[in-house]
Backbone as a chain_set.jsonl record, in Angstrom:
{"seq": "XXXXXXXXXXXXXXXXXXXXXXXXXXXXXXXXXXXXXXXXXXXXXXXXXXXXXXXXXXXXXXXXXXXXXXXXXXXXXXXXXXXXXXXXXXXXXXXXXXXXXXXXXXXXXXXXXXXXXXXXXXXXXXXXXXXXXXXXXXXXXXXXXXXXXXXXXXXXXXXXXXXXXXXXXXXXXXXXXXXXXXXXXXXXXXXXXXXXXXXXXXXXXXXXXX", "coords": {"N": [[60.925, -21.135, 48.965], [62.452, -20.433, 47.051], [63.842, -18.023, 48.264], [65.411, -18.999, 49.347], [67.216, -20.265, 48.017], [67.881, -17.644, 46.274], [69.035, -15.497, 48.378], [69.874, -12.961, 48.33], [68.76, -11.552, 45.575], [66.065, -12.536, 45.65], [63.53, -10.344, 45.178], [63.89, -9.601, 42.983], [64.23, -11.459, 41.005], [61.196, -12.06, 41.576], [60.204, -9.572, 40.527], [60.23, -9.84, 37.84], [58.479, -8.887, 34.482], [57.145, -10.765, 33.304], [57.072, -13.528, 33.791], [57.864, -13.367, 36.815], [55.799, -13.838, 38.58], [55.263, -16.559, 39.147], [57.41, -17.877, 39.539], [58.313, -18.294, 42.231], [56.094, -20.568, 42.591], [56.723, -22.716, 41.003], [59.638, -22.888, 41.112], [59.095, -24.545, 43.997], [57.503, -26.638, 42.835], [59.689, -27.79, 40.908], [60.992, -28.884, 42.577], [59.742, -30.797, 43.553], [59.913, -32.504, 41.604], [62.235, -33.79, 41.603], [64.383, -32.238, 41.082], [67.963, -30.96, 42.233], [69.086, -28.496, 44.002], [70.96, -26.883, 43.292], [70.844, -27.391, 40.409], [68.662, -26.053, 40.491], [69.591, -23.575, 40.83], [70.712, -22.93, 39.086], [68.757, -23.003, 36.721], [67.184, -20.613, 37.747], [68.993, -18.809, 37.352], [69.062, -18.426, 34.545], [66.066, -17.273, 34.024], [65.911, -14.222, 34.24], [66.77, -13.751, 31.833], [65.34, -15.414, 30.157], [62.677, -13.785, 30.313], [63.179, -11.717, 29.13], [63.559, -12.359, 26.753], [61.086, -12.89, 25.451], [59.751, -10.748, 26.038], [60.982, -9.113, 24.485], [59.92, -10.802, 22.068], [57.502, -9.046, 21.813], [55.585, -10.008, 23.89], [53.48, -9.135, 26.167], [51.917, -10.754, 28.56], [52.072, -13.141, 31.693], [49.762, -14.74, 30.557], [49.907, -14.606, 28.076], [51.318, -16.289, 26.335], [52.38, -18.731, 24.557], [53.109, -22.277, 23.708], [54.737, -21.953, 21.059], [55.775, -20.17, 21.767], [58.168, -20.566, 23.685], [58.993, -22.62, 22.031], [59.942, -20.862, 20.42], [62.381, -19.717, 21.868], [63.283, -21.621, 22.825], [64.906, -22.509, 20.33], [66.419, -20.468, 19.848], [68.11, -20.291, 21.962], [69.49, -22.989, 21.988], [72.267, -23.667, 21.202], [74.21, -21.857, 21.635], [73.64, -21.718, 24.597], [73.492, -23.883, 26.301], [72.498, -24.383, 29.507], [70.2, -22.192, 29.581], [68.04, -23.319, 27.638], [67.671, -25.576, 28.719], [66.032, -24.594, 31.167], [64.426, -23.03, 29.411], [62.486, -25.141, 28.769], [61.856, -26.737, 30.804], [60.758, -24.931, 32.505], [58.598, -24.316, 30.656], [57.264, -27.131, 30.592], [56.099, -26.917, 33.173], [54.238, -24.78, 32.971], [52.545, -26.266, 31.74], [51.345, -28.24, 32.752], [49.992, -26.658, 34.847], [48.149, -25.649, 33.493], [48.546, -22.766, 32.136], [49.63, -22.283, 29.642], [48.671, -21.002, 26.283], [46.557, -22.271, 23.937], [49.055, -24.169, 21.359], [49.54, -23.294, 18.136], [48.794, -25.822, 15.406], [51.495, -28.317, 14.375], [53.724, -29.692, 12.425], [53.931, -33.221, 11.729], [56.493, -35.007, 12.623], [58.94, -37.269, 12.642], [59.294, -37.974, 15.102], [57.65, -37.097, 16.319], [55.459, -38.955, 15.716], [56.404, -41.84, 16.321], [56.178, -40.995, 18.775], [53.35, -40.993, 19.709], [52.421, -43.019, 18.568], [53.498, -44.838, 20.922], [52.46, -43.497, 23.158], [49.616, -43.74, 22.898], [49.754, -46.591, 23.329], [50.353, -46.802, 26.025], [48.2, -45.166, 26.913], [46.033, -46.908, 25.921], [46.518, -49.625, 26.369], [47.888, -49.927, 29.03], [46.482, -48.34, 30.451], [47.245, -45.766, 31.75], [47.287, -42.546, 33.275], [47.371, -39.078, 32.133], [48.996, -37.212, 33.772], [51.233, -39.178, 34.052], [51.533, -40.207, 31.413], [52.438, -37.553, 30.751], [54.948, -36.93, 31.997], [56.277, -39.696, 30.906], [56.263, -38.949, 28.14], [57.732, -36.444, 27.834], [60.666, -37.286, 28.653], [61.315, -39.294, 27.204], [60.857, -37.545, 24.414], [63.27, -36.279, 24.92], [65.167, -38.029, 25.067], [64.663, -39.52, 22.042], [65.649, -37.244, 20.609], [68.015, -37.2, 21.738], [69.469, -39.491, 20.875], [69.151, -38.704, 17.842], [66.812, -39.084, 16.411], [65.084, -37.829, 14.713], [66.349, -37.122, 12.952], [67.165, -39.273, 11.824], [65.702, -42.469, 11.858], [66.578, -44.991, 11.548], [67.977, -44.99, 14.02], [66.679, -46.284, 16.213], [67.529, -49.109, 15.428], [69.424, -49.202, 15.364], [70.819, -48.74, 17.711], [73.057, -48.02, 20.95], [73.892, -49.835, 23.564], [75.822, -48.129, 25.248], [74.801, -45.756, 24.013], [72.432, -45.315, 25.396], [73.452, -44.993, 27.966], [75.362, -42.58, 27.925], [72.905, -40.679, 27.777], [71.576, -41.247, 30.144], [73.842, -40.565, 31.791], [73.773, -37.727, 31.199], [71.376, -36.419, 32.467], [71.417, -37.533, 34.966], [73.55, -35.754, 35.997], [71.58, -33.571, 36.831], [69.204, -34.613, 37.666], [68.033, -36.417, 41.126], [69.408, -39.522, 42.142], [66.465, -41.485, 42.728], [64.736, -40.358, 41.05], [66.177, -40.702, 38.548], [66.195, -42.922, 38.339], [63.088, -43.13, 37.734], [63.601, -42.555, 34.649], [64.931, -44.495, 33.968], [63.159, -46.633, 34.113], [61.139, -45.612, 32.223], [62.629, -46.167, 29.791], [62.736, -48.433, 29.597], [60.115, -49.81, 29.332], [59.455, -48.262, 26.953], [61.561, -49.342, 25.1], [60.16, -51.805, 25.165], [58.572, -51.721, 23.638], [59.217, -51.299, 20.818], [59.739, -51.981, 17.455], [62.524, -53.941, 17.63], [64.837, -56.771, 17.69], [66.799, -56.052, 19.106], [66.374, -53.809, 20.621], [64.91, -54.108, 22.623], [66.368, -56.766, 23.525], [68.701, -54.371, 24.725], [66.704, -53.525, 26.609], [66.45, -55.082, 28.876], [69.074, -55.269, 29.734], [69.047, -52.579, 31.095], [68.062, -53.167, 33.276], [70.533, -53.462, 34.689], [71.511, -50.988, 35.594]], "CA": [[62.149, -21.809, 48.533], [63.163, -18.898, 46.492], [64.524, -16.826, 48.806], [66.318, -20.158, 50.425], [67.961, -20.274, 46.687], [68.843, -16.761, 45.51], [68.575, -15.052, 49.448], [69.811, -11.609, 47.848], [68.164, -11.723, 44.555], [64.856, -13.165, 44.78], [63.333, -9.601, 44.93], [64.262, -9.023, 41.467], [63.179, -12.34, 40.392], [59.332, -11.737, 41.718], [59.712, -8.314, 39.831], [60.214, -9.838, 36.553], [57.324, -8.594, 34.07], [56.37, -12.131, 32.599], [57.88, -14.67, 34.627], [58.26, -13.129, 38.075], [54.466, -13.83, 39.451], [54.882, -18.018, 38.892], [58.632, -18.407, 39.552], [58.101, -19.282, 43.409], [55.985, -21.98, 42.558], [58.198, -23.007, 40.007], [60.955, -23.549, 41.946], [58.692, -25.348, 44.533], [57.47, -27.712, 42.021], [60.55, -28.428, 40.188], [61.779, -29.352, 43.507], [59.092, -31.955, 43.873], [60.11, -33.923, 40.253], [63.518, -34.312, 41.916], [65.514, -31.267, 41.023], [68.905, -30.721, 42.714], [68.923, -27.25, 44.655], [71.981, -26.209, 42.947], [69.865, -27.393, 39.613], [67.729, -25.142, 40.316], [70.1, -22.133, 40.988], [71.001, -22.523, 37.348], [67.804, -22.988, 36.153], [66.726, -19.169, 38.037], [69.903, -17.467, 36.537], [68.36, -17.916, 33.091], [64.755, -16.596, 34.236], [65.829, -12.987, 33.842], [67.372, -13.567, 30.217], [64.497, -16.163, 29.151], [61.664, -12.752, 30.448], [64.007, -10.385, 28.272], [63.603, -12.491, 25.449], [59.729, -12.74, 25.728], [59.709, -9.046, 26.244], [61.663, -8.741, 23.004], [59.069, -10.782, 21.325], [56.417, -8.679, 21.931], [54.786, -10.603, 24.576], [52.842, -8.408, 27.33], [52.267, -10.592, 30.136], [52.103, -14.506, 31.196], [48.772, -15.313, 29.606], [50.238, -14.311, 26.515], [52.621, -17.237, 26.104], [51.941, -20.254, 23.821], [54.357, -23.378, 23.633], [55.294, -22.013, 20.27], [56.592, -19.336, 22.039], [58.448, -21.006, 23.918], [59.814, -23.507, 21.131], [61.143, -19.809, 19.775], [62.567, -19.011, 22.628], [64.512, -22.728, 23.082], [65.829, -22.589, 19.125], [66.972, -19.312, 19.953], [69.019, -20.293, 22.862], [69.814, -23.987, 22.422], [73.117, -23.718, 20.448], [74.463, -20.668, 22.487], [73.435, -21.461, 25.79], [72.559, -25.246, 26.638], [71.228, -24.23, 30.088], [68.781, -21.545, 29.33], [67.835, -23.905, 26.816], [67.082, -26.566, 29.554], [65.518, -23.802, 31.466], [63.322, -22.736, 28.988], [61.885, -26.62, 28.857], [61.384, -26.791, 32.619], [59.298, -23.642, 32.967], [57.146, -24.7, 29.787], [56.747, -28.173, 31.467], [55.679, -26.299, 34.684], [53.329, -23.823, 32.767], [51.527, -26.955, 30.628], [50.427, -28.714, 34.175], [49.075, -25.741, 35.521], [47.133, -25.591, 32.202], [48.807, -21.687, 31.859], [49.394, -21.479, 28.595], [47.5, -20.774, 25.425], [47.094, -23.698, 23.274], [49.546, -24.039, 20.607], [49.448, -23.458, 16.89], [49.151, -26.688, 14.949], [52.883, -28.141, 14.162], [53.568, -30.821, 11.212], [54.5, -34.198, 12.258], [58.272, -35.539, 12.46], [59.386, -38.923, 13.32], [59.628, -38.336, 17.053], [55.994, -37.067, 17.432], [54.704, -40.048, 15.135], [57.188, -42.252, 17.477], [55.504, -41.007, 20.545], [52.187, -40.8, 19.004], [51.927, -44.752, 18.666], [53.617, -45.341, 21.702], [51.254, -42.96, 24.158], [48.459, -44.611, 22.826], [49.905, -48.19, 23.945], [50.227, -46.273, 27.197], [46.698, -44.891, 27.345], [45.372, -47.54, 26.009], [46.662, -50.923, 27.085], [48.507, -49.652, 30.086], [45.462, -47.633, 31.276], [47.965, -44.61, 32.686], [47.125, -41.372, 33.399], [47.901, -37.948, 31.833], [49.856, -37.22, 34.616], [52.762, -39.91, 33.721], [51.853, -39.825, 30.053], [53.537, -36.127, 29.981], [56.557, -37.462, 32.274], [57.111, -39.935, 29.424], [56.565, -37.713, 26.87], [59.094, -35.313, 28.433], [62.06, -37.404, 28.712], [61.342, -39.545, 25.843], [60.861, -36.55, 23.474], [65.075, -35.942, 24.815], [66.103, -39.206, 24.161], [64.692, -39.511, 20.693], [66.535, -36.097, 20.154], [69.88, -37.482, 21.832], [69.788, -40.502, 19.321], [69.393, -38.02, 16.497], [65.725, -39.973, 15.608], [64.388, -37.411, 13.688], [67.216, -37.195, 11.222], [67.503, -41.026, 10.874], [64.388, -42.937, 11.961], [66.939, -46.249, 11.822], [69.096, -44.853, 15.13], [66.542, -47.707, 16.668], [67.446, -50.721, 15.142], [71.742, -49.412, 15.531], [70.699, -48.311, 19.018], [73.887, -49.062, 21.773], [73.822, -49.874, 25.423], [77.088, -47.093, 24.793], [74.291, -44.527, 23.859], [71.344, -44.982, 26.361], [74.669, -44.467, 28.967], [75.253, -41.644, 27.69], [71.427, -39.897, 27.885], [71.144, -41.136, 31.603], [74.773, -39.531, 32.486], [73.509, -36.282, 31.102], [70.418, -36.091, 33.258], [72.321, -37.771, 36.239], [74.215, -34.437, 36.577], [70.415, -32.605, 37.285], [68.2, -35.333, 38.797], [68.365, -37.349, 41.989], [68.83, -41.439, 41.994], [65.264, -41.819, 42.368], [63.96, -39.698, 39.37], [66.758, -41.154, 37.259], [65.564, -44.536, 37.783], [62.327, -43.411, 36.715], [63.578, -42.758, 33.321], [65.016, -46.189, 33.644], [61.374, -47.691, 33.819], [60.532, -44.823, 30.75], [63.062, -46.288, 28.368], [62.576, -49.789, 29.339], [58.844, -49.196, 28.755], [59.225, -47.535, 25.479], [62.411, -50.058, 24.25], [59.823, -53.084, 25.186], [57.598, -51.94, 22.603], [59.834, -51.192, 19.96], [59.981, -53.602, 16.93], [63.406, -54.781, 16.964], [64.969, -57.737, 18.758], [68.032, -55.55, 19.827], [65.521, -53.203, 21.233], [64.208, -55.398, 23.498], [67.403, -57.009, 24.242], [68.544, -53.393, 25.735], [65.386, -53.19, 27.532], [67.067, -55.937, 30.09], [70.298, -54.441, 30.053], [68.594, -51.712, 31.558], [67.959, -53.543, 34.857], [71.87, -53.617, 35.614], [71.947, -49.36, 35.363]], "C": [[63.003, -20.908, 47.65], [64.234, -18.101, 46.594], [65.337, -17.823, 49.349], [67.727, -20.019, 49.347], [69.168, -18.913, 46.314], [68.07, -15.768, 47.389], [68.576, -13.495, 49.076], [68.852, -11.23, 46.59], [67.21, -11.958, 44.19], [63.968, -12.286, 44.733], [63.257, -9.488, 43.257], [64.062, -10.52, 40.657], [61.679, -12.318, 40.207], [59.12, -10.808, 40.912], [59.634, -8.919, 37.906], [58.486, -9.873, 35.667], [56.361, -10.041, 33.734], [56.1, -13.219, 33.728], [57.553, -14.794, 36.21], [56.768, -14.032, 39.017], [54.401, -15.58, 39.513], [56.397, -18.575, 39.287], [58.426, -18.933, 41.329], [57.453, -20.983, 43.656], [56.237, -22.621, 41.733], [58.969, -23.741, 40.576], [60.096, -24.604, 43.042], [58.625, -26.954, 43.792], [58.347, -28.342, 41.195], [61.24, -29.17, 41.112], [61.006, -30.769, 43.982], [59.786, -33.166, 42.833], [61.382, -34.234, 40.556], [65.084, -33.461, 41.652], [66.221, -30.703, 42.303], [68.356, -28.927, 43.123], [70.14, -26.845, 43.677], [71.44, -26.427, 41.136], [69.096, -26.369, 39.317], [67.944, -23.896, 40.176], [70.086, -22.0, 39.764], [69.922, -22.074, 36.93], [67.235, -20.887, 36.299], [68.079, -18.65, 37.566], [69.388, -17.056, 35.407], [67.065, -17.293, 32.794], [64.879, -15.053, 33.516], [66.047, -13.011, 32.104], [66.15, -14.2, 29.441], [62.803, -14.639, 28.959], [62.017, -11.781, 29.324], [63.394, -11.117, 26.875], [62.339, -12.688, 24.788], [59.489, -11.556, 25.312], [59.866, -8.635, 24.743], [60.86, -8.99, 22.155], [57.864, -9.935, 20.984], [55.301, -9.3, 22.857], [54.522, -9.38, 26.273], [53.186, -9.102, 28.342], [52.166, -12.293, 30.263], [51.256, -15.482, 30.458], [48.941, -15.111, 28.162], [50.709, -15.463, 25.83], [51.886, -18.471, 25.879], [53.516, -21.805, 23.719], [54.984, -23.117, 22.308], [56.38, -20.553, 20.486], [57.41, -19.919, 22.434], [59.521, -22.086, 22.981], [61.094, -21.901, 20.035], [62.234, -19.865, 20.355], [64.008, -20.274, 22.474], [65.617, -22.977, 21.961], [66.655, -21.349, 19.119], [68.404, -19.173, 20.762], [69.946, -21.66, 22.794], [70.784, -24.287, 21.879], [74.158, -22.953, 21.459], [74.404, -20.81, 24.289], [72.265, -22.509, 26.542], [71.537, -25.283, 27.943], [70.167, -23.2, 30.617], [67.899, -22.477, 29.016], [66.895, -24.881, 27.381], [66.026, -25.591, 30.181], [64.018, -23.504, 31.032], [62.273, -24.568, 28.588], [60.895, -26.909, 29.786], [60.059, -26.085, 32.605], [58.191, -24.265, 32.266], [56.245, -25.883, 30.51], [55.58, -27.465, 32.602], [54.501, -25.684, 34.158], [52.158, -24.851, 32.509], [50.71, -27.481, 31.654], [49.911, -27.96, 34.564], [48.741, -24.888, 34.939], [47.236, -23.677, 32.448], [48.729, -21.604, 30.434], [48.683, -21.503, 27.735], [47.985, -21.884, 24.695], [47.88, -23.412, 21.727], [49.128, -24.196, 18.978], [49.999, -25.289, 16.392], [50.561, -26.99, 14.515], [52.761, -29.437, 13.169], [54.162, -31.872, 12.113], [56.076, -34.352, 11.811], [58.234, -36.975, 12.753], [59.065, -39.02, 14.475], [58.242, -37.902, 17.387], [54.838, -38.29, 17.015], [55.49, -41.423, 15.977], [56.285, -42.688, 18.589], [54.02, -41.246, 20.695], [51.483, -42.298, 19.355], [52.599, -44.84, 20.295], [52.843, -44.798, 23.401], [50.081, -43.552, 23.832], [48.608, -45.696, 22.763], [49.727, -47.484, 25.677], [48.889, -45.977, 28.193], [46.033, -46.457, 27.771], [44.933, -49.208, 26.401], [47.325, -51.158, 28.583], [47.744, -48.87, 31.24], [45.99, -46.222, 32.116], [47.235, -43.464, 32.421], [47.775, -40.643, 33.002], [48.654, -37.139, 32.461], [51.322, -37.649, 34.078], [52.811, -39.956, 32.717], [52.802, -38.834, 29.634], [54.6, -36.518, 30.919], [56.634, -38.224, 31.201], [57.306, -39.24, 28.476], [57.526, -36.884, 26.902], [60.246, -35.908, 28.088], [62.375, -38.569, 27.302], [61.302, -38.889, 24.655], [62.494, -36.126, 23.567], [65.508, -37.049, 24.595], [65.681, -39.538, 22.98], [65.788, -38.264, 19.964], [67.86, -36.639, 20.012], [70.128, -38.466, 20.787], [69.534, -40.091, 18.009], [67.588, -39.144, 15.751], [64.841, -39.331, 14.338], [65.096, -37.158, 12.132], [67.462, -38.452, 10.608], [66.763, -41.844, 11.729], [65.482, -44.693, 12.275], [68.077, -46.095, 13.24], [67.876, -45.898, 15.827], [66.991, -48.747, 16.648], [68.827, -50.211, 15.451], [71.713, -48.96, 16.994], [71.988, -48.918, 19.963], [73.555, -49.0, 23.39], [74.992, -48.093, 25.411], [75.772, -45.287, 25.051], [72.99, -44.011, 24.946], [72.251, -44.43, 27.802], [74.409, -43.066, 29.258], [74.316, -40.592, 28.137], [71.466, -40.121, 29.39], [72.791, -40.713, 31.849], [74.611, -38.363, 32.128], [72.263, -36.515, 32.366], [71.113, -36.481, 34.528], [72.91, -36.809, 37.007], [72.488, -33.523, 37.205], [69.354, -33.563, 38.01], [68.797, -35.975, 39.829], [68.362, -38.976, 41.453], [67.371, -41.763, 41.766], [64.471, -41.278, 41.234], [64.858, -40.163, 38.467], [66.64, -42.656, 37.47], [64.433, -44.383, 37.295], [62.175, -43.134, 35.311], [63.974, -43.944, 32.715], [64.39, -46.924, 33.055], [61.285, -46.792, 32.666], [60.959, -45.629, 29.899], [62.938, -47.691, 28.368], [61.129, -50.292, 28.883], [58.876, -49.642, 27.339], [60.317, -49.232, 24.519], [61.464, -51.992, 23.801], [58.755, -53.053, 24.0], [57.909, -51.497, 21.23], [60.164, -52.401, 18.901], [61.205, -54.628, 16.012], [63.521, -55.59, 17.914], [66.22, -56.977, 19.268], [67.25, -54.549, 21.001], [65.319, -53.527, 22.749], [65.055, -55.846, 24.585], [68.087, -55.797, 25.422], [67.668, -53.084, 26.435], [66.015, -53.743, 28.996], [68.237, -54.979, 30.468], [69.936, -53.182, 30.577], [68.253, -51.694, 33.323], [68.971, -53.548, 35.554], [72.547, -52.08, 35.52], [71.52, -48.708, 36.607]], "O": [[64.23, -20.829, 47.726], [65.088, -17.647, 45.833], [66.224, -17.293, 50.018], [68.884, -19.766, 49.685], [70.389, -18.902, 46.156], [66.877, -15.492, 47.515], [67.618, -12.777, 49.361], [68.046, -10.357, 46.913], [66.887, -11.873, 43.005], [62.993, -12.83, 44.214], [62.228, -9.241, 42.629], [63.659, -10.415, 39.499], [61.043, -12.479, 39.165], [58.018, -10.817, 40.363], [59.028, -8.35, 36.999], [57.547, -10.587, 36.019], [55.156, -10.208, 33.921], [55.069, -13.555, 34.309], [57.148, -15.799, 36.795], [56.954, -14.743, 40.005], [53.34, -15.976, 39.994], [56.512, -19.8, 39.331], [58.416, -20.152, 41.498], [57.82, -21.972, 44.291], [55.55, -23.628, 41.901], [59.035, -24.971, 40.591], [60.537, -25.744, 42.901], [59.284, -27.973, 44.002], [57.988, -29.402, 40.682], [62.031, -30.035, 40.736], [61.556, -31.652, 44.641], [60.086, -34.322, 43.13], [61.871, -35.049, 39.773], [66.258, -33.769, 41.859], [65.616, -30.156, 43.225], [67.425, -28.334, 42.579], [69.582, -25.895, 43.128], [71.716, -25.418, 40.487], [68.868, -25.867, 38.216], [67.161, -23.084, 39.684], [69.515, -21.046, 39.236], [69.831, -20.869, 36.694], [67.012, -20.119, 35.364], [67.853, -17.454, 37.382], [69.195, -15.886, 35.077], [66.802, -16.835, 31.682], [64.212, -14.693, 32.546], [65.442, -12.273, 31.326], [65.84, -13.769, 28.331], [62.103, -14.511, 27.954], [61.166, -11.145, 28.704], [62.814, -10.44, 26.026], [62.365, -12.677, 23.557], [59.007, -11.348, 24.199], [59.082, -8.007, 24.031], [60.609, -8.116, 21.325], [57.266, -10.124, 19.924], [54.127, -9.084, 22.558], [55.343, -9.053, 27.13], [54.135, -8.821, 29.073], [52.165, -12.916, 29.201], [51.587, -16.543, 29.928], [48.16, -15.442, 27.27], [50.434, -15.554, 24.633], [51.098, -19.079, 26.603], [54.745, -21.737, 23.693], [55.88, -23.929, 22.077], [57.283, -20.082, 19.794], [58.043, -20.21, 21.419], [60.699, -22.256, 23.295], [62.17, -21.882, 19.437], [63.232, -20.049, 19.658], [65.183, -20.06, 22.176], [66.749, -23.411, 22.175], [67.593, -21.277, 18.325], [69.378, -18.456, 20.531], [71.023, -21.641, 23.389], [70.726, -25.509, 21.736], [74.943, -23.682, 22.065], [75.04, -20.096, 25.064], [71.136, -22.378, 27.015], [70.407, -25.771, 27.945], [69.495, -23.257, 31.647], [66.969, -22.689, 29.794], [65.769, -25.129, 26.949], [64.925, -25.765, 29.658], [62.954, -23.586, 31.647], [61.209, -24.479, 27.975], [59.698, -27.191, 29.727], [58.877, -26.424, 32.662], [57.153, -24.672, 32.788], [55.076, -25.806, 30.887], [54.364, -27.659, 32.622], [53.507, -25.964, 34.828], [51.012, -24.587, 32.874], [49.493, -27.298, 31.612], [48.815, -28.414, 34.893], [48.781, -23.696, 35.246], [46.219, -23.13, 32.875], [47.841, -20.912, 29.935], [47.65, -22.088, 28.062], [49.109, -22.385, 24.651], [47.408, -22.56, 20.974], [48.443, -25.154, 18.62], [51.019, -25.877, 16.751], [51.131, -25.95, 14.186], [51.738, -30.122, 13.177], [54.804, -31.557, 13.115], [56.635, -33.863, 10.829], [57.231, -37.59, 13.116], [58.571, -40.041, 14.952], [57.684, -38.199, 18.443], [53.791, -38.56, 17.603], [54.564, -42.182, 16.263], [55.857, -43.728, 19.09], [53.545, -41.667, 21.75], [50.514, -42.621, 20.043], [51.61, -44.952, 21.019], [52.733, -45.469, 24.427], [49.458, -43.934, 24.823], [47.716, -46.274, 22.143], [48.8, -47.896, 26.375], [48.581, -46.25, 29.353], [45.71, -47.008, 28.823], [43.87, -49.793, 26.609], [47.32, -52.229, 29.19], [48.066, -48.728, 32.42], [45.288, -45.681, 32.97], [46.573, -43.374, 31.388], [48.968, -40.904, 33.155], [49.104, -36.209, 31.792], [52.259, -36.912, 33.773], [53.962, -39.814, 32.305], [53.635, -38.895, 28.73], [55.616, -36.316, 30.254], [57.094, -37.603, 30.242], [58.394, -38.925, 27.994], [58.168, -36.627, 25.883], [60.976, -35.316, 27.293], [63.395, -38.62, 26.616], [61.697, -39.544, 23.69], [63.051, -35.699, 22.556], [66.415, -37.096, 23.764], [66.639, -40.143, 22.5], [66.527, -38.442, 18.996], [68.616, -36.695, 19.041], [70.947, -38.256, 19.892], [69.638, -40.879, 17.069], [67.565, -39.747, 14.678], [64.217, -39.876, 13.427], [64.735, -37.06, 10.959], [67.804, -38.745, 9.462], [67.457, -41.979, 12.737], [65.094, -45.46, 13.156], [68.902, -46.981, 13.46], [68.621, -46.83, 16.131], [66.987, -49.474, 17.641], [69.499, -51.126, 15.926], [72.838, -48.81, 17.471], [72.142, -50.138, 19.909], [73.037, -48.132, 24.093], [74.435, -47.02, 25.646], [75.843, -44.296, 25.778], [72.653, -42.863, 25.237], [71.782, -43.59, 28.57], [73.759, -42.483, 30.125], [74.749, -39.656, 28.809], [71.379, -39.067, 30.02], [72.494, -40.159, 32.908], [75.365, -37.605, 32.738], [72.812, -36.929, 33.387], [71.409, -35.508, 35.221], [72.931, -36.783, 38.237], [72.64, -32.814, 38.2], [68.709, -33.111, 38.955], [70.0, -36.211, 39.72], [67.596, -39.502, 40.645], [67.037, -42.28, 40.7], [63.609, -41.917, 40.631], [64.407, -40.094, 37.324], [67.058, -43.46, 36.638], [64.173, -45.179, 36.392], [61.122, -43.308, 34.697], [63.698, -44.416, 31.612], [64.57, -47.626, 32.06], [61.413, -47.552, 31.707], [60.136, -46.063, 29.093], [63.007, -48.277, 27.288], [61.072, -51.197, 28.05], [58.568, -50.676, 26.746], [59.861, -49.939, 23.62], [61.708, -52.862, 22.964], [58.206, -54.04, 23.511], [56.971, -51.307, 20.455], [60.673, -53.475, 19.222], [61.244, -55.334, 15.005], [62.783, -55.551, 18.898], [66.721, -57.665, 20.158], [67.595, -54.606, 22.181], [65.722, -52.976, 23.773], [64.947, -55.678, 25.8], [68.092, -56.018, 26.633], [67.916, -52.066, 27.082], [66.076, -53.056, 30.016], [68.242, -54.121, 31.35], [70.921, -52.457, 30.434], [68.203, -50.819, 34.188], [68.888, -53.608, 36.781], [73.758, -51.893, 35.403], [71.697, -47.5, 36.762]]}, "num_chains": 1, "name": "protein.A"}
């Protein structure tokens, strides 16, 4: 699928020192979770720049690479250059399922991982799901706590608007298909049903006419 993508170019993708040896099935698999082909072109423009910046760290080769690399890599870019930024997300995603990288240095808690924290273990444990769909929620719920600013103000729940969940699913809308952006639908209606306000809740419904 690669070469379907970048037909001149994907030579010099495979060559990249870090990156290059995992980017085919990369692109395969991103193409399974519902990523757009033209999604994806983006996504491989930033490959060469996200290897460079690896490189730069001092990182040898892909067993090198920890998710805190990675979290360098995204604060580095995510101001400057929103879709590297996305980019560098994707790949990590991609690396963590096919248990590549090295496990990460401990990180302090925030709001949004104490958040997710309680609400994966309603998931596990009364919902019985698998680690599989656990890290899809985790994924796109870890960006919509972001987009509602949760870690700087813990009460963007209870002022939560229909206005703002909009919002979060017309950004992804531009990169997923219909069917993967309804299943963030089910994510946030999920997550909003176990949230403990009554507005919460209330948007949970309002979620069925999106």
């Amino acid at each position: 699928m690669l070469s379907e993508i970048r037909p001149k170019a994907y030579p010099r993708y495979l060559s990249l020192p870090i990156l290059g040896s995992v980017l085919e099935e990369f692109t395969e698999w991103s193409h399974q979770q519902g990523y757009t082909l033209g999604t994806l072109g983006e996504q491989l423009k930033s490959a060469p720049k996200i290897d460079r910046f690896f490189q730069q760290q001092g990182t040898a080769c892909l067993k090198d690479l920890s998710p805190n690399d990675f979290d360098e890599a995204w604060h580095h870019y995510r101001h400057g250059s929103h879709g590297t930024a996305g980019a560098i997300r994707q790949i990590e995603r991609f690396l963590r399922e096919k248990d590549i990288l090295r496990p990460a240095l401990p990180q302090p808690k925030t709001p949004t991982s104490s958040e997710l924290s309680r609400f994966l273990e309603y998931l596990r444990s009364l919902r019985g799901f698998e680690n599989k769909t656990i890290r899809s929620y985790t994924r796109y719920l870890t960006h919509f706590l972001k987009h509602i600013g949760y870690d700087a103000n813990t009460k963007t729940l209870i002022t939560l608007t229909s206005r703002e969940i909009e919002d979060f699913l017309c950004t992804w809308s531009k990169r997923l298909n219909r069917y993967s952006l309804q299943h963030i639908v089910g994510y946030l209606r999920t997550f909003l049903s176990t949230t403990a306000t009554e507005k919460s809740r209330q948007l949970k419904w309002n979620l069925l006419y999106l």
